[in-house]
PDB file with one MODEL, atoms N, CA, C and O in Angstrom:
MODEL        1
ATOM      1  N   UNK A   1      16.841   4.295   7.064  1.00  0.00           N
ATOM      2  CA  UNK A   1      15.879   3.825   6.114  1.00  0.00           C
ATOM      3  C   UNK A   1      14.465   4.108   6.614  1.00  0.00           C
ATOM      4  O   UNK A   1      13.550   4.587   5.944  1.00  0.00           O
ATOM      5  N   UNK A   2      14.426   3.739   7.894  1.00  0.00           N
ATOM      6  CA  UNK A   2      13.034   4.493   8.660  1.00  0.00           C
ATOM      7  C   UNK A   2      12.712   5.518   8.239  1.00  0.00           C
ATOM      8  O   UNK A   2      11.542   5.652   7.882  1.00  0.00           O
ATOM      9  N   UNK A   3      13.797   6.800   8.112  1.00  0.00           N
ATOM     10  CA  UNK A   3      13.227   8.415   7.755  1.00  0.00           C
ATOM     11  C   UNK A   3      13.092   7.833   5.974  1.00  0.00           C
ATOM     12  O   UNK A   3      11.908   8.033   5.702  1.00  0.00           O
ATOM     13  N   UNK A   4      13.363   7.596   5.486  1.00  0.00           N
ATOM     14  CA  UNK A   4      13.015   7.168   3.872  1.00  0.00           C
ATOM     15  C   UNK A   4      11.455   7.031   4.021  1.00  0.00           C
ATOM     16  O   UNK A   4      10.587   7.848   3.713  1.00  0.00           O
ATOM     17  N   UNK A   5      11.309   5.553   4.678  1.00  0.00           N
ATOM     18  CA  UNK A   5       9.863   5.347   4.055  1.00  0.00           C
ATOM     19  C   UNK A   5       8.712   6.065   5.121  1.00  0.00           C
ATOM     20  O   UNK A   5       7.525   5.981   4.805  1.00  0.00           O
ATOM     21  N   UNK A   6       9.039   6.664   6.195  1.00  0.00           N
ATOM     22  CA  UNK A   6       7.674   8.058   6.330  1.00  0.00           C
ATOM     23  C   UNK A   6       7.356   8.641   5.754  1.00  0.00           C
ATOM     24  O   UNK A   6       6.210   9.069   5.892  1.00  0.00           O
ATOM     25  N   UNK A   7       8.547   9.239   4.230  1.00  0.00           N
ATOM     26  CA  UNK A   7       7.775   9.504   3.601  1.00  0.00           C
ATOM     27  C   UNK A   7       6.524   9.443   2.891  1.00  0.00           C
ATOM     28  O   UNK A   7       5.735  10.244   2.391  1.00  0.00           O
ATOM     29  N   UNK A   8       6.632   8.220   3.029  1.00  0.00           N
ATOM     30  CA  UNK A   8       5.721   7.530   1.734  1.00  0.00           C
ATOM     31  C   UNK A   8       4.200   7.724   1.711  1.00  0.00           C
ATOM     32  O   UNK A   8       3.754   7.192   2.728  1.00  0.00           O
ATOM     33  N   UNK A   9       3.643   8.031   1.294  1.00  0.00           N
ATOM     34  CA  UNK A   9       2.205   8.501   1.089  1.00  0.00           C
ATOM     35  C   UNK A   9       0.828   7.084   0.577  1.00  0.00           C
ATOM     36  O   UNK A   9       0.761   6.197  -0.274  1.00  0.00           O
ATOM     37  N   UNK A  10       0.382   7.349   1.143  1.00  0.00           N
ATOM     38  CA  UNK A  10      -1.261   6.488   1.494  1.00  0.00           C
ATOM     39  C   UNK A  10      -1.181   5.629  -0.212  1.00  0.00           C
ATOM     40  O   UNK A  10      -1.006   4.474  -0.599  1.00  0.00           O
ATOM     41  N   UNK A  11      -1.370   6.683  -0.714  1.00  0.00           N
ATOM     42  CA  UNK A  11      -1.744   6.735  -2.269  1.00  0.00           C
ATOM     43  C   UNK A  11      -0.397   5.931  -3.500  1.00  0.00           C
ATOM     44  O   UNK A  11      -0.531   5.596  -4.677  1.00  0.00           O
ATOM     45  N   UNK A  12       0.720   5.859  -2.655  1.00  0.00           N
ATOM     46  CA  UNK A  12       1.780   5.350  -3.444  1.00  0.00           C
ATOM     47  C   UNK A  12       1.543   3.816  -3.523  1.00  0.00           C
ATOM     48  O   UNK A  12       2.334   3.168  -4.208  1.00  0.00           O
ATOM     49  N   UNK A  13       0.439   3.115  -2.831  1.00  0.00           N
ATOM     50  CA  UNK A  13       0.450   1.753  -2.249  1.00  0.00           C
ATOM     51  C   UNK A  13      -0.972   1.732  -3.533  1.00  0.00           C
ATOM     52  O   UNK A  13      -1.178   0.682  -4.142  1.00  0.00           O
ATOM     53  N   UNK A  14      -1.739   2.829  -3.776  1.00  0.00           N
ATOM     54  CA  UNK A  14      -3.146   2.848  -4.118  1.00  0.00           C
ATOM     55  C   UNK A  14      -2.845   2.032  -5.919  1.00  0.00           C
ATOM     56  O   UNK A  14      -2.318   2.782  -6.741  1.00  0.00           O
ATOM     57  N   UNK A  15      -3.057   1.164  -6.196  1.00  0.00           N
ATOM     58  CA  UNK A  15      -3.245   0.937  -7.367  1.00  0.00           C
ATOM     59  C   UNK A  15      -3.652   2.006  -8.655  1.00  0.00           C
ATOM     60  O   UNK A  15      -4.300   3.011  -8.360  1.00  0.00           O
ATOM     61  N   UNK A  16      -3.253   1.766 -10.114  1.00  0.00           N
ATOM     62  CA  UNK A  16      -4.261   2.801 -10.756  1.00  0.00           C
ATOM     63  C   UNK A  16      -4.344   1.624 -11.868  1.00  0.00           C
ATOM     64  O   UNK A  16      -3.681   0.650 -12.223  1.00  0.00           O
ATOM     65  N   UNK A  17      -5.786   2.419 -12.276  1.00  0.00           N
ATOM     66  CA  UNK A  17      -5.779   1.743 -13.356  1.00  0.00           C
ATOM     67  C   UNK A  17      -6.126   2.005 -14.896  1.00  0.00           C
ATOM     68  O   UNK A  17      -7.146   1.930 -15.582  1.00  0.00           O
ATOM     69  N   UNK A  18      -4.628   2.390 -15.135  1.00  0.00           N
ATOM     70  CA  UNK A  18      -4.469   3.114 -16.606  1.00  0.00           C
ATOM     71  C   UNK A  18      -3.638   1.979 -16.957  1.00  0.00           C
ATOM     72  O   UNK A  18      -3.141   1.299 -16.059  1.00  0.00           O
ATOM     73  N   UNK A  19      -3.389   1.642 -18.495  1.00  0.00           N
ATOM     74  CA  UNK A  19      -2.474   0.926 -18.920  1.00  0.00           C
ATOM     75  C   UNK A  19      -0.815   1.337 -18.617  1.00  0.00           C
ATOM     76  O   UNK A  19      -0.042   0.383 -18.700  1.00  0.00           O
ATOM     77  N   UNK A  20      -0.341   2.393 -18.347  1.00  0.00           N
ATOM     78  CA  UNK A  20       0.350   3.150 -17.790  1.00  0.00           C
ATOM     79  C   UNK A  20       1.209   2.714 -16.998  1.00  0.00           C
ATOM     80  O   UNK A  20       2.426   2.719 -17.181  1.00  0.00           O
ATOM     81  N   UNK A  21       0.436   2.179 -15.766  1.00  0.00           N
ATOM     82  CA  UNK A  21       0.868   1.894 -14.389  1.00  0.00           C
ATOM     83  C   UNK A  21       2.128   1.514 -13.944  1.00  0.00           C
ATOM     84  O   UNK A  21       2.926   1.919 -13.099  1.00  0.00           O
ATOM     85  N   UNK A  22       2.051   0.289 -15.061  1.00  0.00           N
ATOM     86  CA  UNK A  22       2.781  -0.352 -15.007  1.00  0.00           C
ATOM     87  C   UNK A  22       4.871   0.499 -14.763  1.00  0.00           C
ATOM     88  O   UNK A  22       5.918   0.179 -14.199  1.00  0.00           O
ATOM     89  N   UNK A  23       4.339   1.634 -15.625  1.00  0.00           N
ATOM     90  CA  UNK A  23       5.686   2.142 -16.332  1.00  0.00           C
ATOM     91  C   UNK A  23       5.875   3.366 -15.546  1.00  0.00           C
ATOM     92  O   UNK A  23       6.671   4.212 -15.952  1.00  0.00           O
ATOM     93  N   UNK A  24       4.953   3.610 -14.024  1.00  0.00           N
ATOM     94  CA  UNK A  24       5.455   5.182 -13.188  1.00  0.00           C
ATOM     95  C   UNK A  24       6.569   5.272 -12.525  1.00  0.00           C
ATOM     96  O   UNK A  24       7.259   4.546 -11.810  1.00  0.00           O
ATOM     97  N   UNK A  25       6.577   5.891 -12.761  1.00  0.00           N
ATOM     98  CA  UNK A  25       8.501   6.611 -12.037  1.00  0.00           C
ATOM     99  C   UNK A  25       7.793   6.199  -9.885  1.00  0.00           C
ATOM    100  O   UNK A  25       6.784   6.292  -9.186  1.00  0.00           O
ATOM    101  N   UNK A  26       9.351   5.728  -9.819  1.00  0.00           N
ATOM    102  CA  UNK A  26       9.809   5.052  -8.364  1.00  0.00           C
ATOM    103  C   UNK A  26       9.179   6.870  -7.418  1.00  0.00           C
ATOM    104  O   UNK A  26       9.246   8.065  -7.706  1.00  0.00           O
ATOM    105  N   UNK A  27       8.664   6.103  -6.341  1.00  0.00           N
ATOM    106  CA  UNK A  27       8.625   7.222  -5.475  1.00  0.00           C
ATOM    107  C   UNK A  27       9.994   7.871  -4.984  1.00  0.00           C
ATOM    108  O   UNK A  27      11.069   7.412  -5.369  1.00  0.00           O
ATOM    109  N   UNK A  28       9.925   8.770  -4.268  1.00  0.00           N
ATOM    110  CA  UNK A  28      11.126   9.310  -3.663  1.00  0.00           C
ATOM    111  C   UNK A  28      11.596   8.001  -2.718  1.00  0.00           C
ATOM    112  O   UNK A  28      12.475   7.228  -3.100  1.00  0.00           O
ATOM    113  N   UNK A  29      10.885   7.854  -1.418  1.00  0.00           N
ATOM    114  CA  UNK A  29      11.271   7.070  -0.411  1.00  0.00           C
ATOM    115  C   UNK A  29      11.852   5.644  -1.451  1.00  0.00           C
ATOM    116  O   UNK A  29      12.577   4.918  -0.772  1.00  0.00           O
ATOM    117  N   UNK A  30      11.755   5.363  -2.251  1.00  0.00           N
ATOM    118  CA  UNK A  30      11.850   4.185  -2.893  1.00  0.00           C
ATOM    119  C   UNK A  30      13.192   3.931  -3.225  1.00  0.00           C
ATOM    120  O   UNK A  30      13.915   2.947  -3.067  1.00  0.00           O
ATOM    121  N   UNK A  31      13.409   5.358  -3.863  1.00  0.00           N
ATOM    122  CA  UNK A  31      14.596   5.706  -4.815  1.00  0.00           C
ATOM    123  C   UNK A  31      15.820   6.059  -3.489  1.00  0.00           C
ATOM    124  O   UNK A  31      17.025   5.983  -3.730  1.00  0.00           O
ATOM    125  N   UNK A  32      15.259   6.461  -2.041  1.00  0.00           N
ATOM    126  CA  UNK A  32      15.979   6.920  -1.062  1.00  0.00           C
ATOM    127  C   UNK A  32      16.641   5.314  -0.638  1.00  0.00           C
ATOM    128  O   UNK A  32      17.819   4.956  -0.629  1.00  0.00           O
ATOM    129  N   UNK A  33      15.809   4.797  -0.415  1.00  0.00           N
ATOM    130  CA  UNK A  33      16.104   3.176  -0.417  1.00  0.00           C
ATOM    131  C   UNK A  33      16.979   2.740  -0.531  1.00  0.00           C
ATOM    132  O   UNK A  33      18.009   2.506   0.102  1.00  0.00           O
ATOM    133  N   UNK A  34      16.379   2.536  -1.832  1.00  0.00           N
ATOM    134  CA  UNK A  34      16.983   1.939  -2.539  1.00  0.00           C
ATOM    135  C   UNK A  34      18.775   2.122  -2.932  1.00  0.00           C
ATOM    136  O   UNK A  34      19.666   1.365  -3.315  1.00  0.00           O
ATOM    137  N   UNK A  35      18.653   3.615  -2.574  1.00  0.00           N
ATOM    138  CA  UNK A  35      20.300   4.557  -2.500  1.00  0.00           C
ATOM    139  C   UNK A  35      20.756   4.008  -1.369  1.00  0.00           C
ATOM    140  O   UNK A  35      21.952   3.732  -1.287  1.00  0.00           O
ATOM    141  N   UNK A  36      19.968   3.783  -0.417  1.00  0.00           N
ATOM    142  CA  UNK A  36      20.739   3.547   0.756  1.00  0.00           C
ATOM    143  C   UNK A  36      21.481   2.001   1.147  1.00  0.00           C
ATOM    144  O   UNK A  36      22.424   1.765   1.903  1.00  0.00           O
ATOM    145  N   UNK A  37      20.694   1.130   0.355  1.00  0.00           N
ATOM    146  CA  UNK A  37      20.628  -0.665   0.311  1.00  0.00           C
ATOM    147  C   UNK A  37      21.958  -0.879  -0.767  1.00  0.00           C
ATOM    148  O   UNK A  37      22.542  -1.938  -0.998  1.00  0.00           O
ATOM    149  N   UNK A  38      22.317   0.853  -1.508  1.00  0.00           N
ATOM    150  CA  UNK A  38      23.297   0.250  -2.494  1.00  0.00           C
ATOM    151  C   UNK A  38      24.527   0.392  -1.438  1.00  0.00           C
ATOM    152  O   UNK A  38      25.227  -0.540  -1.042  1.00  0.00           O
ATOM    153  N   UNK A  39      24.638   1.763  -1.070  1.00  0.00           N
ATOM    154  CA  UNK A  39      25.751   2.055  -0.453  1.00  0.00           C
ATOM    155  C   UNK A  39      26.378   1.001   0.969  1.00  0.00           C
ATOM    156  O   UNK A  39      27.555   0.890   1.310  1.00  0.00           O
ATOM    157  N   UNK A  40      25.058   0.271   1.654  1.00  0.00           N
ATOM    158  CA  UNK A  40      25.339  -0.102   2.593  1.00  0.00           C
ATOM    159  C   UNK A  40      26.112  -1.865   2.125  1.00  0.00           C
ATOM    160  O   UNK A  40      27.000  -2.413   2.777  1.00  0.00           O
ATOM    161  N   UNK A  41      25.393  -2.481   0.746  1.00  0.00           N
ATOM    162  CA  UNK A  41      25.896  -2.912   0.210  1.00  0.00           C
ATOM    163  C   UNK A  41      27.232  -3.431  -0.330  1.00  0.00           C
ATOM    164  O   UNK A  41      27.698  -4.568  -0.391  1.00  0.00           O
ATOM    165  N   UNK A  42      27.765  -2.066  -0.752  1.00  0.00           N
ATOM    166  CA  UNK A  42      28.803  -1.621  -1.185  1.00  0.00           C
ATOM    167  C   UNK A  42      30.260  -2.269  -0.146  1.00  0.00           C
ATOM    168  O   UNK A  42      31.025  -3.234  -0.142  1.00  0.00           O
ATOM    169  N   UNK A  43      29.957  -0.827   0.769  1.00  0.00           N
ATOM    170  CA  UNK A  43      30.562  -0.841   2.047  1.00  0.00           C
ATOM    171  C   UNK A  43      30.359  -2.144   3.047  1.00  0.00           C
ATOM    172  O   UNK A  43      30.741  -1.886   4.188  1.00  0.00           O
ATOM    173  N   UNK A  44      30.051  -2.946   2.947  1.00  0.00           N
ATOM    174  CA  UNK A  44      29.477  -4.309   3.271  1.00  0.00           C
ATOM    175  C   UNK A  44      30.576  -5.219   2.762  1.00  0.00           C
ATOM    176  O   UNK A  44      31.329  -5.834   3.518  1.00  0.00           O
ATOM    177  N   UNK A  45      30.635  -5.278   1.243  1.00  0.00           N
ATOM    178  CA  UNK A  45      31.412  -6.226   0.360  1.00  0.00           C
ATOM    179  C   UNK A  45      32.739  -5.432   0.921  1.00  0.00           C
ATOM    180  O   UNK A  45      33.339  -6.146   1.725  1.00  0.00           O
ATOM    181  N   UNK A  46      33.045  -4.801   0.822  1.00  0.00           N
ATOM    182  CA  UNK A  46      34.551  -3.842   0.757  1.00  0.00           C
ATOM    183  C   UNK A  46      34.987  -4.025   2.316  1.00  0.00           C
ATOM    184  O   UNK A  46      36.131  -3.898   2.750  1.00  0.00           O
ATOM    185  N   UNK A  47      33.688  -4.389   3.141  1.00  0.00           N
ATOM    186  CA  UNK A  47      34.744  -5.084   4.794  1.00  0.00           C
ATOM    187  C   UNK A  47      34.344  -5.647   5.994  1.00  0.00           C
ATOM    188  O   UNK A  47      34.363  -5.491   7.215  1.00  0.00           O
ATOM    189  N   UNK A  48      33.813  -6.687   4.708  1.00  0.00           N
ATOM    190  CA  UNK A  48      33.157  -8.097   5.218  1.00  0.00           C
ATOM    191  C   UNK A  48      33.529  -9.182   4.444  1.00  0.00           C
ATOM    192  O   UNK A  48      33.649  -8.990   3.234  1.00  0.00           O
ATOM    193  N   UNK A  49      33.715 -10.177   4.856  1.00  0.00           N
ATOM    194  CA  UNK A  49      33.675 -11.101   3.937  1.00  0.00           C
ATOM    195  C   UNK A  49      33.125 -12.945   4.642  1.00  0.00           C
ATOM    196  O   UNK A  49      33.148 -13.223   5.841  1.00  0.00           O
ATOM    197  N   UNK A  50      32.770 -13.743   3.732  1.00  0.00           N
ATOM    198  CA  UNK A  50      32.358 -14.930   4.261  1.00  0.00           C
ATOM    199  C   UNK A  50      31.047 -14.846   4.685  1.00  0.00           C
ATOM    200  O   UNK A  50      30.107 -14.323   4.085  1.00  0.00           O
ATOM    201  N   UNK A  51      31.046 -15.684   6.318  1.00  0.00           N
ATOM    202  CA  UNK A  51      30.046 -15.676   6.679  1.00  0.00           C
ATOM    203  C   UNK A  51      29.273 -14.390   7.588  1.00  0.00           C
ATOM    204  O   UNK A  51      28.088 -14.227   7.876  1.00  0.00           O
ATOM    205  N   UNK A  52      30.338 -13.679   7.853  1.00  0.00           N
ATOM    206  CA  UNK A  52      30.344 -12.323   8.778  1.00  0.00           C
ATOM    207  C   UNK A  52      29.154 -11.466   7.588  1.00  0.00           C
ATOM    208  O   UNK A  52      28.041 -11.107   7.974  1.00  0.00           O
ATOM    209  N   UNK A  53      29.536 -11.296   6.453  1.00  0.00           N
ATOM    210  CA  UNK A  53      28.779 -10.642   5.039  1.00  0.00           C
ATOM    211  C   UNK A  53      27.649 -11.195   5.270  1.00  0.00           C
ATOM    212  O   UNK A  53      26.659 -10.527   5.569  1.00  0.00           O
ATOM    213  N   UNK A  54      27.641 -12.232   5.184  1.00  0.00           N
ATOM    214  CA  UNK A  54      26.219 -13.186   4.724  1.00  0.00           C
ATOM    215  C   UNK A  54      25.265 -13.042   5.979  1.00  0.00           C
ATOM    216  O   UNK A  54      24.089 -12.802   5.707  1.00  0.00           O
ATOM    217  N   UNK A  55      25.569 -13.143   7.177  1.00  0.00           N
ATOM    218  CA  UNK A  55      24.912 -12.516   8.978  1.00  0.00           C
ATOM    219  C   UNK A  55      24.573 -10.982   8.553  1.00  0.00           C
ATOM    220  O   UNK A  55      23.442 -10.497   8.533  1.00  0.00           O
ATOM    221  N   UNK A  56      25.751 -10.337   8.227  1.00  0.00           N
ATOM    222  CA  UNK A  56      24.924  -8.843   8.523  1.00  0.00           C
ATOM    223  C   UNK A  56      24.468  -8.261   7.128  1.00  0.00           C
ATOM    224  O   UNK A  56      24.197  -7.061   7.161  1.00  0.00           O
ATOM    225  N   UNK A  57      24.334  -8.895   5.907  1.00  0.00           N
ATOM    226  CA  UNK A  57      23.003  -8.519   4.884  1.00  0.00           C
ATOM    227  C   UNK A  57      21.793  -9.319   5.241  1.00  0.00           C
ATOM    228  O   UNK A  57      20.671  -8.829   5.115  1.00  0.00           O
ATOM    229  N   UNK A  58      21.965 -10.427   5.644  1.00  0.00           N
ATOM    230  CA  UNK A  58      20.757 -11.038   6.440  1.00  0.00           C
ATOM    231  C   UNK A  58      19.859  -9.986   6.818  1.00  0.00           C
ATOM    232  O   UNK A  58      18.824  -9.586   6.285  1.00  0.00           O
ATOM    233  N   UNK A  59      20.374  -9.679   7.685  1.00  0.00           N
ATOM    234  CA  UNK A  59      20.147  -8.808   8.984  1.00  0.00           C
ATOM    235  C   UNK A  59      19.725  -7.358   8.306  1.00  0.00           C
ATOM    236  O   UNK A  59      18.824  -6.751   8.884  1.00  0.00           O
ATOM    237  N   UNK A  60      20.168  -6.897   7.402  1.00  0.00           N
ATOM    238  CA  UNK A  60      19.673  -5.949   6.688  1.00  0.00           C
ATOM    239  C   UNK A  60      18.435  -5.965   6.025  1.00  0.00           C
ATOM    240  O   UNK A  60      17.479  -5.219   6.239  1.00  0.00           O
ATOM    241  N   UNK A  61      18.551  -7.099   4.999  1.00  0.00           N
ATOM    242  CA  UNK A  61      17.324  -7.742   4.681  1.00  0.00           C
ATOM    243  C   UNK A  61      15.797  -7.543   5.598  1.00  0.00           C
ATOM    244  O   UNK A  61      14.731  -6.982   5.343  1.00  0.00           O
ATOM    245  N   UNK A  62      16.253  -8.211   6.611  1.00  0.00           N
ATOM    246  CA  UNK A  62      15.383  -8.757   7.650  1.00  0.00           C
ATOM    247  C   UNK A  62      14.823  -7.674   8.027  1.00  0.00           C
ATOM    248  O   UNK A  62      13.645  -7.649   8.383  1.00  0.00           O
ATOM    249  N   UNK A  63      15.799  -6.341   7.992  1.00  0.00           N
ATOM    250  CA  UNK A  63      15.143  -5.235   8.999  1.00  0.00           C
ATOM    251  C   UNK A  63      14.148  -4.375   7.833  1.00  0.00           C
ATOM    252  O   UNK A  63      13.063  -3.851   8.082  1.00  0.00           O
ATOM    253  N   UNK A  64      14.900  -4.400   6.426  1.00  0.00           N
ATOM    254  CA  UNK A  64      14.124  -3.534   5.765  1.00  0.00           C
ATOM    255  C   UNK A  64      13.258  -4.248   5.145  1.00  0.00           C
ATOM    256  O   UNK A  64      12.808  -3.628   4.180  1.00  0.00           O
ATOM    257  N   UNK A  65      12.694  -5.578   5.302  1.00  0.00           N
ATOM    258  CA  UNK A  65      11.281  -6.367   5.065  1.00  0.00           C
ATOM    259  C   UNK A  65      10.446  -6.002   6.120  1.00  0.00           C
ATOM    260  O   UNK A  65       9.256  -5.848   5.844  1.00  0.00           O
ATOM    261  N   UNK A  66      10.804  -5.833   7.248  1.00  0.00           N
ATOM    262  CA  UNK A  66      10.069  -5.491   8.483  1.00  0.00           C
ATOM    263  C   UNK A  66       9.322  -4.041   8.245  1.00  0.00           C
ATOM    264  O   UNK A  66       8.166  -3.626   8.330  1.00  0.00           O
ATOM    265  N   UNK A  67      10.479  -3.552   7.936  1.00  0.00           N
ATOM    266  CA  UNK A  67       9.788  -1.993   7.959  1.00  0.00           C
ATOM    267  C   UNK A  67       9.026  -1.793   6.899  1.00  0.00           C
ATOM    268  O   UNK A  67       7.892  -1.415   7.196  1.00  0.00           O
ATOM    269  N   UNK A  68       9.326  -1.959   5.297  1.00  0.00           N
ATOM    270  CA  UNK A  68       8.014  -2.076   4.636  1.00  0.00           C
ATOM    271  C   UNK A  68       6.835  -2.458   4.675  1.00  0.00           C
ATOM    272  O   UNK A  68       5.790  -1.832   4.495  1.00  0.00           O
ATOM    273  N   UNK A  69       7.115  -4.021   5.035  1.00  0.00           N
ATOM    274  CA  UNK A  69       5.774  -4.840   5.070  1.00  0.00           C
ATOM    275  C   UNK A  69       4.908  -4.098   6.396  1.00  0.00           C
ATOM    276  O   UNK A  69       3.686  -4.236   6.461  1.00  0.00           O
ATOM    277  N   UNK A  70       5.725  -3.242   7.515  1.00  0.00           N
ATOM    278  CA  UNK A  70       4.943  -2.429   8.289  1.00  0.00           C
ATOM    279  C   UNK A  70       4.074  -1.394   7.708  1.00  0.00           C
ATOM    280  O   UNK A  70       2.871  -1.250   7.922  1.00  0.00           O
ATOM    281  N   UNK A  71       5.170  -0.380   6.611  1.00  0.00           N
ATOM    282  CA  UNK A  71       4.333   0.449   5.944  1.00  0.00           C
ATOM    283  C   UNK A  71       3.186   0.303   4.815  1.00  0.00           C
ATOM    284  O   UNK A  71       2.376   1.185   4.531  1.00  0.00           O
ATOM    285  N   UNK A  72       3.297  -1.360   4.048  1.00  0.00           N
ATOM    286  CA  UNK A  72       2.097  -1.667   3.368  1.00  0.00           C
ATOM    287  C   UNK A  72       1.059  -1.755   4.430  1.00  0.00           C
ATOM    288  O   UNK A  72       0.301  -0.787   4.356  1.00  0.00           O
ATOM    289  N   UNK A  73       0.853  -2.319   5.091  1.00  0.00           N
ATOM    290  CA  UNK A  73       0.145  -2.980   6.272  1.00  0.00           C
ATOM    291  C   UNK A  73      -0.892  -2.005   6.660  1.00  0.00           C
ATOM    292  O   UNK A  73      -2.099  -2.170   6.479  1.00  0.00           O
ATOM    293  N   UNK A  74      -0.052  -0.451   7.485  1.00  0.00           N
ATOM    294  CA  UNK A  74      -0.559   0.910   7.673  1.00  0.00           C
ATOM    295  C   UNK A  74      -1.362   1.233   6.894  1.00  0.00           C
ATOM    296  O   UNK A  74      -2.508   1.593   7.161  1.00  0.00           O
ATOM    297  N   UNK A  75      -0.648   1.109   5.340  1.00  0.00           N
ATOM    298  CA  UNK A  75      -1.455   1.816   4.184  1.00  0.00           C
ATOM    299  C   UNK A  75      -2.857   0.857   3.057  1.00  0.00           C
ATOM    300  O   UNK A  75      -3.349   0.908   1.929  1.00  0.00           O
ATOM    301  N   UNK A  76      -2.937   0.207   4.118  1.00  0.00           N
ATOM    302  CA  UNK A  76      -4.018  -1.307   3.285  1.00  0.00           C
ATOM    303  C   UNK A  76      -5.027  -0.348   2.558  1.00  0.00           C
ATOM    304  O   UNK A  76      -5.418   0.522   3.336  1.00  0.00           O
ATOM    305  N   UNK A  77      -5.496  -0.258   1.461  1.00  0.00           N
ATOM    306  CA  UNK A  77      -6.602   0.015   0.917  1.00  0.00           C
ATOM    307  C   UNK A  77      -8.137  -0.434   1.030  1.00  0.00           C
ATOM    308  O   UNK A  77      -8.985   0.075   0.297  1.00  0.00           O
TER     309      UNK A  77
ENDMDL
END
């Protein structure tokens, strides 16, 4: 997920302000993500279960809040 969001560019964080905005298509790194949070997901439910599931999406969670809120942070306007 790390190589996902290097992609991500200065300007994807940059606000605009067209009525528009609201409705722009997901960046790549977003959409990479977001692919990746499904599959791991997936494969998660299919052989995990209980509390073992609930520890390691935690833990998923946890890591890919870290790493965004790193890359907003970088990219402050």
């Amino acid at each position: 997920m790390g190589a996902q969001l290097t992609k991500q560019k200065k300007t994807d964080f940059k606000p605009r302000n067209d009525d528009d905005s609201f409705a722009r298509v997901n960046t790549e790194p977003c959409i990479g993500c977001c692919d990746i949070l499904e599959k791991v997901g997936i494969a998660a439910k299919q052989n995990l279960s209980g509390k073992n599931l609930e520890v390691f999406l935690t833990e998923v969670g946890v890591a890919f809040h870290r790493y965004g809120f790193r890359d907003i942070i970088l990219y402050i306007i």
